[in-house]
N, C-alpha and C positions, 0 to 999 in steps of 0.2 A: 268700874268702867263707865263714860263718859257716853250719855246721846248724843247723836248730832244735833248739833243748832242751828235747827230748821225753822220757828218760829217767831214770828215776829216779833221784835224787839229785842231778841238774845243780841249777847253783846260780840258785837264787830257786824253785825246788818246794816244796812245802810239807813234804819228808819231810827236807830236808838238815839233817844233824845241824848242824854248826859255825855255822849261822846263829841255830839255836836254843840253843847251848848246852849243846848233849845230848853233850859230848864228841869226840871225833875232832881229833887233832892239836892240840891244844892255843890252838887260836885265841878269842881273844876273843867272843862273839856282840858284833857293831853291833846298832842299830837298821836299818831300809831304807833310808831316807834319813838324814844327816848334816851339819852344815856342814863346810866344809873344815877342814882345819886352816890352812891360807896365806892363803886370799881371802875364807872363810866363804859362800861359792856352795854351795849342795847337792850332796852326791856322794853316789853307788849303786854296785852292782857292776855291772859287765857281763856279758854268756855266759862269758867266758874269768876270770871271778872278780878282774878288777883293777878298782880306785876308776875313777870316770869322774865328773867335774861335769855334772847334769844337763841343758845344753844342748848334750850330746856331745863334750866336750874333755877331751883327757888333762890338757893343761895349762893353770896357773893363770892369770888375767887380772888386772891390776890395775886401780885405781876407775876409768881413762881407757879401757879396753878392750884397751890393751897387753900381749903375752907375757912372762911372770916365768919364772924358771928353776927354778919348782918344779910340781910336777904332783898331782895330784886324790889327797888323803888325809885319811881323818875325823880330828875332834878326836876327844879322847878323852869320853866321856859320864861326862858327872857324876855322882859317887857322893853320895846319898842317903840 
């Protein structure tokens, strides 16, 4: 079972660097939400900071509702 993420810097707070951008380990900022990169379903971070498709599954479904052998990871966002 999971704490709640109560302190500062847990991921999806408003002060966490790496989601903004603001530096810290070199990661990309996403957006909140993303489509997948494998099924195009929405994905977000969870508490423990991995992709999850927003109907709470790690892994991917294809168009029949079937499990694929790949798991919840954003496309990359369009450069503009």
């Amino acid at each position: 079972m999971h704490e709640p993420t109560t302190r500062a810097g847990a991921v999806g707070q408003r002060g966490e660097r790496a989601e903004h951008g603001g530096g810290g380990g070199g990661r990309a900022a996403y957006p909140r939400v993303s489509p997948c990169l494998h099924c195009a379903r929405p994905v977000l971070r969870d508490n423990d900071a991995r992709w999850i498709h927003a109907d709470l599954s790690y892994v991917c479904r294809d168009q029949w509702g079937g499990l694929t052998a790949t798991t919840a990871e954003p496309a990359p966002t369009p450069r503009v």
